[in-house]
C-alpha positions in Angstrom: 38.7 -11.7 -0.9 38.5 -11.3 2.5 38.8 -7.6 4.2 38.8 -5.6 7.8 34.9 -5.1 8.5 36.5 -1.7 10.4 38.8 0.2 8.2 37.9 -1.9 4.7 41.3 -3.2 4.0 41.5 -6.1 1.8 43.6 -9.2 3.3 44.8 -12.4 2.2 43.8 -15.5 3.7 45.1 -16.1 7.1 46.4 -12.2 7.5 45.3 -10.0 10.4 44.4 -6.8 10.0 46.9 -3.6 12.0 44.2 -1.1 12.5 44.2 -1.1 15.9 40.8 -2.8 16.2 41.5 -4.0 19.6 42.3 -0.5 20.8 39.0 0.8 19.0 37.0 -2.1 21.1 38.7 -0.4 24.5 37.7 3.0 22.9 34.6 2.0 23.0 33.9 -0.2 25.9 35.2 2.9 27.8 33.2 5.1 26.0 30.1 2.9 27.0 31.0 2.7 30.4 31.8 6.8 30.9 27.4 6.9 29.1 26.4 4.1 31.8 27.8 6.3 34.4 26.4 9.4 33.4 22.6 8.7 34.5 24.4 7.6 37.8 25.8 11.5 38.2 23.2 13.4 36.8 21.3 11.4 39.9 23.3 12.6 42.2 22.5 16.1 41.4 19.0 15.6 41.3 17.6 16.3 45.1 15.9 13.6 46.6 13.2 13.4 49.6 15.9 12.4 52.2 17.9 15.5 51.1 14.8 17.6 51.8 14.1 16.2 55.1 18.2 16.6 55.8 17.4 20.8 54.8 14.5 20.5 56.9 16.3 18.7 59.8 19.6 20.6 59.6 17.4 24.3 59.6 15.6 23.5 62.6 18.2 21.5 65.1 20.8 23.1 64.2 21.0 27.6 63.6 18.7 28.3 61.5 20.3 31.6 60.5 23.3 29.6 59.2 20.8 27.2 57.4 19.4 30.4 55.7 22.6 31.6 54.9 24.4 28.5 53.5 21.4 28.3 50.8 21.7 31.9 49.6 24.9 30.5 48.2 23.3 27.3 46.9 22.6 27.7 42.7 20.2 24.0 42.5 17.2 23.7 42.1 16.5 22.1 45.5 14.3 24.7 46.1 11.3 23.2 43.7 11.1 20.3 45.6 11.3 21.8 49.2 8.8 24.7 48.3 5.9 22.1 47.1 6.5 20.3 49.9 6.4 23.3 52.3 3.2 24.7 50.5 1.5 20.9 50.8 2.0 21.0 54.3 1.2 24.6 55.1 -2.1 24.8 52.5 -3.4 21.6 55.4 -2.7 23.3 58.0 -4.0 26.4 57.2 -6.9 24.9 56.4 -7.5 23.3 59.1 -6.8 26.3 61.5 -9.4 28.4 59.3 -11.8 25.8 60.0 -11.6 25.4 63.1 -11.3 29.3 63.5 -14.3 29.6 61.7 -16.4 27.0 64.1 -15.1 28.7 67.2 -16.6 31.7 65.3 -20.3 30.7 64.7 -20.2 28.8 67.8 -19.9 31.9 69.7 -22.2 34.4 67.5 -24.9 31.3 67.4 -24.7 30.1 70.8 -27.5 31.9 71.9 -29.9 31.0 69.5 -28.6 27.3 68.7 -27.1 26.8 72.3 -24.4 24.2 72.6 -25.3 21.7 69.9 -23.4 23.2 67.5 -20.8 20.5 66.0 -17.9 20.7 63.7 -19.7 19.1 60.9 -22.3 21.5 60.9 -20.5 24.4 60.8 -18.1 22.4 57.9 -21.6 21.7 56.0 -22.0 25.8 56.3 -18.6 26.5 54.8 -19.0 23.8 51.9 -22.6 25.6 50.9 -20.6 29.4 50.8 -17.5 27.3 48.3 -15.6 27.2 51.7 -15.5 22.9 51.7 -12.1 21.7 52.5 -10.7 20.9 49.8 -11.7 24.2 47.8 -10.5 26.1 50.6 -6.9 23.4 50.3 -6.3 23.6 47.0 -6.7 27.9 46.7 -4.5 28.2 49.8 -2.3 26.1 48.0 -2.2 28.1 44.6 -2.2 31.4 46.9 0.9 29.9 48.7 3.2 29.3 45.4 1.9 32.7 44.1 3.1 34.3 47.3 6.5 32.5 46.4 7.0 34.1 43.3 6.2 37.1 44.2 8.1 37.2 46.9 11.2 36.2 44.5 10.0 38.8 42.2 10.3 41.6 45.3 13.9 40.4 46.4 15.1 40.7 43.2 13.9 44.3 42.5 15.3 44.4 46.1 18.9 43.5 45.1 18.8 45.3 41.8 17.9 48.6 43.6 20.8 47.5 46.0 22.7 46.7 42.8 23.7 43.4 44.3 24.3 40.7 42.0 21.5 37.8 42.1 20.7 34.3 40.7 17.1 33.2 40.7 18.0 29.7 42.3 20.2 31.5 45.3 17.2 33.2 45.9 14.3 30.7 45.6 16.5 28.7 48.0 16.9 31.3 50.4 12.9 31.8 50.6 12.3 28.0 50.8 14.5 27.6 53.3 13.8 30.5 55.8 10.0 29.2 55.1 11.4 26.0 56.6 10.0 27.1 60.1 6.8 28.5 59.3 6.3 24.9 58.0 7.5 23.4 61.3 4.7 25.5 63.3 2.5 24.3 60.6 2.3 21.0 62.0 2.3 22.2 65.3 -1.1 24.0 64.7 -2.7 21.1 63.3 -2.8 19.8 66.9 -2.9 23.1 68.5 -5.9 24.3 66.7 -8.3 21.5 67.9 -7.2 22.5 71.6 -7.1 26.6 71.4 -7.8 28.3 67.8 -6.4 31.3 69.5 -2.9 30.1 70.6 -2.8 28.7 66.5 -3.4 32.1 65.2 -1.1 33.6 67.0 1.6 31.2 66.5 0.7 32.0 63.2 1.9 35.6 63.4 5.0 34.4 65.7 5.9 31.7 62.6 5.5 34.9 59.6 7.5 37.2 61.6 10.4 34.3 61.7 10.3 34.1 58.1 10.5 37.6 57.4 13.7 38.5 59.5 15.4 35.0 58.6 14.7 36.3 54.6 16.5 39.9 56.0 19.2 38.2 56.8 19.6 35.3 54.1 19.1 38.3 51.8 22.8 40.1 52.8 24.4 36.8 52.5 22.9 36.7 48.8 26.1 39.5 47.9 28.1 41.5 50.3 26.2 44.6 51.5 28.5 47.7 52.7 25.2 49.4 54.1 22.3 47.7 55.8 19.2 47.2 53.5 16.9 47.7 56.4 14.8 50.4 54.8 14.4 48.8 51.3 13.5 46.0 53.2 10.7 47.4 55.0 9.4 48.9 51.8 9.4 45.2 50.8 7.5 44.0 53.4 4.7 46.8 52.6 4.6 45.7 49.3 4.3 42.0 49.8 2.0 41.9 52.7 -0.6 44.6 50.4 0.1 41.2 47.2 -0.7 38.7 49.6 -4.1 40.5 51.0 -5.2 41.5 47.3 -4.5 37.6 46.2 -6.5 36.3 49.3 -9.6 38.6 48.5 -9.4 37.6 44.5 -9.1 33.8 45.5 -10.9 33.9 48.8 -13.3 36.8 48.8 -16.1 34.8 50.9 -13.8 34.6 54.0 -13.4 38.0 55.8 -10.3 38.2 57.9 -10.9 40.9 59.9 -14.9 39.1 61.6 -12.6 36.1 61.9 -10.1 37.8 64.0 -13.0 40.1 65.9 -15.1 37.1 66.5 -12.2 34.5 68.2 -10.5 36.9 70.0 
């Protein structure tokens, strides 16, 4: 005897079954169509490159302070994506300008006793023999870099606490990456720059850090509403982070010392 293969009813010959199996196909043709467009939204939340290079576009054409601001209130995690990118770019750089620093260095303690024929690659061959080659120096600038980011999260979230501010760990992550957004601008600036005059570099250097610090002062009251200026705190923050991010350069970096480099460019 024949019977529905969806609800199991037994029918006679000829007879259709009532169980709504026409509406149960709709149910579930809609049903596969609302899963087909799920991958298709969950896309659209996922950041892509152009949307990085829009953050990066947006902070530095447009005010910057705004820029900072609007991604305190942001909760994605854009900030992953725009923080390896920044570190990438800022880990070449850096090394680069050390480099170079560092050659403008022994060419001027060595000059008399080597004269002029001093070139780059020899004073590269120098590093690379004291574990200062290029890509060891890259990749610990870059591991310094994203330490530096987390601590500094670590900081501005003692900060707010202290403050008793309320704070989400992606408002602040995208705060940081994007008042970095600058700094990372300069970046690329002194990869030119350095080749011409290591000294302008460095001191864009300081010029680009200073940026980042006040744009984080003020992307930090946007983070909650502050009745009384955090300026203080702040400052004690600063300490802090700038004493981290000297004891992580000595552990990672202890051949280079920062303060011959300085002595012997300027």
């Amino acid at each position: 005897m024949p019977f529905c293969k969806l609800c199991g009813k037994n029918l006679d010959e000829g007879e259709k079954c009532t169980c709504k199996a026409s509406g149960s196909e709709e149910n579930f043709e809609i049903s596969n169509s609302d899963v087909s467009a799920l991958p298709e939204e969950t896309k659209k939340s996922i950041p892509y490159i152009p949307d990085i290079f829009n953050l990066f576009r947006r902070t530095i054409s447009k005010n910057t302070i705004k820029q900072v601001s609007l991604s305190a209130k942001e909760n994605s995690i854009l900030w992953t994506f725009v923080i390896v990118l920044e570190t990438l770019i800022n880990s070449l750089a850096l090394t680069v300008v050390i480099h170079r620093g560092i050659y403008t260095v022994l060419k001027s303690f060595l000059k008399p006793y080597v004269g002029a024929n001093m070139s780059y690659g020899d004073s590269a061959a120098m590093l690379k023999k004291i574990g200062l080659g290029f890509f060891s120096l890259f990749s610990r600038t870059f591991v310094i870099g994203i330490i530096v980011f987390f601590i500094t999260v670590a900081l501005i979230y003692v900060l707010l606490k202290i403050c008793k501010k309320k704070c989400v760990f992606n408002n602040i992550s995208n705060m940081i990456s994007t008042a970095a957004i600058p700094l990372t601008f300069l970046s690329v600036v002194n990869l030119v720059l350095c080749f011409i005059l290591p000294q302008a570099a460095l001191l864009v250097y300081i010029v680009a850090v200073t940026s980042v610090l006040l744009l984080m002062y003020f992307g930090i009251q946007k983070l909650d509403k502050f009745t009384e200026s955090p300026f203080w705190i702040y400052m004690a923050f600063i300490f802090v982070l700038l004493i981290a991010c000297f004891l992580i350069t000595k552990l990672l970096m202890p051949e280079i010392e920062l303060n011959q480099i300085f002595s012997g460019i300027f």
